[in-house]
C-alpha positions as CSV (number, residue, x, y, z in Angstrom):
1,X,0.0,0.0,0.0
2,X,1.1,3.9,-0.4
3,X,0.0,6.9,1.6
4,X,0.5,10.0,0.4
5,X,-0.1,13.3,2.6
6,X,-1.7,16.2,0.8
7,X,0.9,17.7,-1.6
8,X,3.0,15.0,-0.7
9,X,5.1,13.4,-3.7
10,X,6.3,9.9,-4.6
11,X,9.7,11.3,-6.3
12,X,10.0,10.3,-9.9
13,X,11.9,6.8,-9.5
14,X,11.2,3.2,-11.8
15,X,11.3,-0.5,-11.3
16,X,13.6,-2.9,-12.8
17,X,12.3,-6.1,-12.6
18,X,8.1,-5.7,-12.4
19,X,5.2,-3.9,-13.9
20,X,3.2,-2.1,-11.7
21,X,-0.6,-1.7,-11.2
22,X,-2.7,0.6,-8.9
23,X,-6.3,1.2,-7.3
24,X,-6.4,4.5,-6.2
25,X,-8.8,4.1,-2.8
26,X,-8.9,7.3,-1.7
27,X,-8.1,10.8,-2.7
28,X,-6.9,13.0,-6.1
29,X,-3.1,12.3,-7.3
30,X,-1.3,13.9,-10.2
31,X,0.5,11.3,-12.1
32,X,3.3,12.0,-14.7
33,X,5.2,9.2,-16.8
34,X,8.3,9.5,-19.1
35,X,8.0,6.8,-22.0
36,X,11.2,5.6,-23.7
37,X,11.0,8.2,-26.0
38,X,11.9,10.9,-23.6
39,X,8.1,12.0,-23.9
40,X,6.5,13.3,-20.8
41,X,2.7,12.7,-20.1
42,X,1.1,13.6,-16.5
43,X,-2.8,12.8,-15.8
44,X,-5.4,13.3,-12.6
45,X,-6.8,10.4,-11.1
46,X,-9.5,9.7,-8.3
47,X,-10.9,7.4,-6.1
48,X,-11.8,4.1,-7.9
49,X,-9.3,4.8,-10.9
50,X,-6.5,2.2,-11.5
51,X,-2.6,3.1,-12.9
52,X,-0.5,1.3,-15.1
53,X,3.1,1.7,-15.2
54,X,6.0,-1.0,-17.4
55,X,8.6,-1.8,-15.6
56,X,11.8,0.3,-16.7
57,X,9.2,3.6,-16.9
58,X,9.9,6.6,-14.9
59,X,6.7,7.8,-13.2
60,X,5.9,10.1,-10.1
61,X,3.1,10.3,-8.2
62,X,1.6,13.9,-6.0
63,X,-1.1,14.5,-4.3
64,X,-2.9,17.1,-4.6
65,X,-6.2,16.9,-2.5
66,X,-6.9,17.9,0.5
67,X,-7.2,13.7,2.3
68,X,-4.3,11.6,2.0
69,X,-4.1,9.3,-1.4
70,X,-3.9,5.8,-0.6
71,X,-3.6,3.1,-3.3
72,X,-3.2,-0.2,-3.6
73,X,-0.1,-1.3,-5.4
74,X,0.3,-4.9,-6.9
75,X,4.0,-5.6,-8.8
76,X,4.1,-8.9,-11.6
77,X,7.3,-10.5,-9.6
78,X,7.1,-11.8,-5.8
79,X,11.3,-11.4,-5.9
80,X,13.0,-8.6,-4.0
81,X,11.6,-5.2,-6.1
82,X,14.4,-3.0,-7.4
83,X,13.8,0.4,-7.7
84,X,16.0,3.5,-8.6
85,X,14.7,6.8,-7.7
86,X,16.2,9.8,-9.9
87,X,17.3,11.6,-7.1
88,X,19.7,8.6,-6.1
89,X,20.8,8.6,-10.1
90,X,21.7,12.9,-9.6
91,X,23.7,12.5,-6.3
92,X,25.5,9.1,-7.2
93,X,26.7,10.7,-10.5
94,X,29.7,13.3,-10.7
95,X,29.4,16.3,-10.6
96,X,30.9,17.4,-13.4
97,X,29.1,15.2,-15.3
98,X,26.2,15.9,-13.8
99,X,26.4,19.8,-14.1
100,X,27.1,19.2,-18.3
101,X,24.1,17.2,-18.6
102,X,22.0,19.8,-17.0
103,X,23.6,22.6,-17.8
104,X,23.9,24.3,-14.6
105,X,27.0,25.6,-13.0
106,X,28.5,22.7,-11.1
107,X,28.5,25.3,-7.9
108,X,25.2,24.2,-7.7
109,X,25.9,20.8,-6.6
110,X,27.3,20.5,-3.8
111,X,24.2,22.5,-1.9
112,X,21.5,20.3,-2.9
113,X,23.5,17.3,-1.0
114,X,23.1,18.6,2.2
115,X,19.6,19.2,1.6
116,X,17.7,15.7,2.9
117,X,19.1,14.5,-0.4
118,X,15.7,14.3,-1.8
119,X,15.0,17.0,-5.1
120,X,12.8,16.5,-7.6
121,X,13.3,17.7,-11.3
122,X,10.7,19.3,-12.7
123,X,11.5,18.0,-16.5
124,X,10.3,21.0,-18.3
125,X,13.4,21.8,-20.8
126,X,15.0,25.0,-18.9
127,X,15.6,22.0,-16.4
128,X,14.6,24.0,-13.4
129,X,15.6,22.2,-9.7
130,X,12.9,22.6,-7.2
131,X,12.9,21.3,-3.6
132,X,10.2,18.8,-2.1
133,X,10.6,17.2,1.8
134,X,9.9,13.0,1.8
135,X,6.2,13.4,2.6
136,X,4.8,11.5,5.4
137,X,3.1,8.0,4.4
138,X,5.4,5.9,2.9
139,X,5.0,2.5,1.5
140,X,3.9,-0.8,3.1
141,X,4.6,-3.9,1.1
142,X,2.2,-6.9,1.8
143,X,3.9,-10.2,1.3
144,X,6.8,-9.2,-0.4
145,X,10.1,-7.9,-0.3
146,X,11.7,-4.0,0.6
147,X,13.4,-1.9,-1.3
148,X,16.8,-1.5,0.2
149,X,16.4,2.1,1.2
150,X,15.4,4.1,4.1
151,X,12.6,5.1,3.2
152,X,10.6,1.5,2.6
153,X,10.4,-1.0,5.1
154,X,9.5,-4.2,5.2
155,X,5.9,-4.9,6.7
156,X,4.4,-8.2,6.5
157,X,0.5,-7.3,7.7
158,X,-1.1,-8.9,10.8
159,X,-3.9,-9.6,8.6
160,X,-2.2,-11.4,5.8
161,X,-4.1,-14.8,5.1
162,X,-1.6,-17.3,5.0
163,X,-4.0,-19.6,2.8
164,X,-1.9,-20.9,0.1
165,X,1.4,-23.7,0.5
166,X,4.6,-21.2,-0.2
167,X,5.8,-23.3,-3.6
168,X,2.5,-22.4,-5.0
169,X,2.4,-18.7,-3.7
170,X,5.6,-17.8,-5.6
171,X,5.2,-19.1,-9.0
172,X,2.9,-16.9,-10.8
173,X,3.3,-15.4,-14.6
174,X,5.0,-12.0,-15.7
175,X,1.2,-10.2,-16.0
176,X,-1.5,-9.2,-13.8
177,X,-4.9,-7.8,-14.9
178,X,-7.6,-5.7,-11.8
179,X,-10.8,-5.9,-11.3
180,X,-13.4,-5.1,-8.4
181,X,-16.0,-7.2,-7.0
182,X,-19.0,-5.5,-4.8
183,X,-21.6,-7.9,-3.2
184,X,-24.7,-6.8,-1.3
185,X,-25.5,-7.6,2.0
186,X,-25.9,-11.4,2.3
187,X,-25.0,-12.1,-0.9
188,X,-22.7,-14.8,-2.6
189,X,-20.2,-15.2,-4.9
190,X,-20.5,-18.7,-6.3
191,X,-18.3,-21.5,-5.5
192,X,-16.0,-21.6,-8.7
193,X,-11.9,-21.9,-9.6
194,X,-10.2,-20.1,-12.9
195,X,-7.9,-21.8,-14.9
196,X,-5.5,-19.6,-15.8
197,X,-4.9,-17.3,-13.1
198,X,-4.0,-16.8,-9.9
199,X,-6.5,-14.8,-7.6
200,X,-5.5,-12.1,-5.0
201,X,-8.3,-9.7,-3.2
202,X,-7.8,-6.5,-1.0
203,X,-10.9,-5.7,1.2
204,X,-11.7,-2.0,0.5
205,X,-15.2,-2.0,2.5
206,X,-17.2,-4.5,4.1
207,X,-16.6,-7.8,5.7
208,X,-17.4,-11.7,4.3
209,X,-16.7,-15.2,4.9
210,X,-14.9,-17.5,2.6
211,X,-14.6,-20.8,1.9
212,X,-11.6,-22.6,0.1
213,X,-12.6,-26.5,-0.9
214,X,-9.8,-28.7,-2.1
215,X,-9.4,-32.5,-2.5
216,X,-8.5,-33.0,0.5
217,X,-10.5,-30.8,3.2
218,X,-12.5,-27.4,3.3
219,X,-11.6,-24.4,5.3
220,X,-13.4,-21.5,6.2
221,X,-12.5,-17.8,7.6
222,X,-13.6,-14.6,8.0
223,X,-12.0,-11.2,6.4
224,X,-12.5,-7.5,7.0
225,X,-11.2,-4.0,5.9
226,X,-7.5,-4.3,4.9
227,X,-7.2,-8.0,5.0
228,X,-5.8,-9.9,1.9
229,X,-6.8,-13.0,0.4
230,X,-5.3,-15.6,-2.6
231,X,-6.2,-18.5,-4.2
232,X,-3.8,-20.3,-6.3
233,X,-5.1,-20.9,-9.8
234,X,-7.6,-24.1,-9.8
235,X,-8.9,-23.8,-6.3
236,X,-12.4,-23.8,-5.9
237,X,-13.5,-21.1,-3.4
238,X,-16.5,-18.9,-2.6
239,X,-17.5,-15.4,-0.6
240,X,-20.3,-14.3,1.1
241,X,-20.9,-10.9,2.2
242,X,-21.8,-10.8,5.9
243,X,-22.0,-7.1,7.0
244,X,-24.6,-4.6,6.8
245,X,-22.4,-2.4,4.0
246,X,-21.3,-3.9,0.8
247,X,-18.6,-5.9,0.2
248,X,-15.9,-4.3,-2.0
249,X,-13.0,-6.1,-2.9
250,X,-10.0,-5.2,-5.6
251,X,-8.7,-8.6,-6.7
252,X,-5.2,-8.4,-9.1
253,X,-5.4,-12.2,-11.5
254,X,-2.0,-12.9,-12.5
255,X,-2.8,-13.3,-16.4
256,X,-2.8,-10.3,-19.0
């Protein structure tokens, strides 16, 4: 998950080894992307909205509402995720090098290194340098690895549903395609399986009981706001809304 304070900013940064999805939950973000091609495109989205980014594309994300932005983030690779943000790429290159690419006087430099280390280019040509604190929020990976940085720490949620047998959580293909599912009060999804794709749910609103049935036994469990559920691809399961509000989940199927 990722929080975002009001006119907070995820600093332009990409990731090396996953595509990456969002469900924007709550809140109104600013989004901007640089394709391959050096060509910059920036979008609004709201609540209910999802985000697509390839891996190897540099993207930022701000906030700019007044109530924090929280998505939910889901990455095609359950290894380690490696990320590079571009402030790490300015300071860890020389300066001289640094100060010809961007045509500013190397001077320059050496200021913006004592500053938090955290600057974020506003890639309009005249390559004007503004400042921006971290914001407060951060990210909070559910089952998964950290970044190797300060700033992202590994949190393994109470509330994680250990449902599945480790070999078959981690073998999963290279895509992932979102949907929602809403169910009324007392209603039921159906007892069914896919065949192609592994299933993984966030609870967004509501609360349910579900049911997993396999050859061997049947097991049965409750979830509520913020819990997360998977079903590895052939298992038959079913859920049935048990609260007074409407069920909502976002579920991520690991097939494009």
């Amino acid at each position: 998950t990722l929080r975002i304070k009001s006119s907070g900013l995820r600093a332009p940064h990409w990731h090396f080894n996953a595509n990456e999805h969002g469900y924007l939950v709550q809140g109104t973000a600013w989004v901007g992307v640089v394709d391959d091609g050096a060509v910059v495109t920036t979008y609004n989205v709201t609540a209910g909205q999802v985000i697509f980014f390839p891996k190897n594309t540099v993207h930022w994300i701000k906030n700019v509402g007044s109530e924090d932005c929280f998505f939910l983030l889901f990455f095609s690779t359950h290894e380690e995720l490696q990320t590079l943000d571009v402030d790490d790429v300015f300071f860890s290159t020389p300066e001289d090098i640094a100060s010809r690419s961007l045509k500013l006087n190397c001077s320059l430099f050496s200021p913006m290194k004592g500053f938090y280390r955290k600057v974020f280019f506003s890639l309009q040509v005249s390559y004007t340098v503004s400042y921006v604190f971290q914001p407060e929020g951060g990210i909070n990976f559910i089952r998964t690895f950290q970044k190797q940085n300060e700033f992202l720490n590994q949190v393994i949620e109470k509330n994680v549903l250990m449902i599945i047998k480790m070999d078959e959580f981690l073998k999963h293909q290279k895509a992932l395609s979102l949907s929602t599912l809403r169910i009324y009060n007392n209603g039921l999804r159906q007892p069914h399986f896919h065949f192609n794709a592994n299933e993984m749910g966030y609870v967004i609103s509501g609360c349910a009981k579900v049911g997993i049935i396999n050859a061997q036994s049947s097991t049965e469990f409750d979830i509520h706001i913020g819990d997360v559920i998977f079903f590895p691809t052939g298992t038959q399961h079913y859920i049935k809304s048990t609260c007074d509000e409407d069920l909502l989940l976002i579920l991520a199927f690991s097939t494009g």
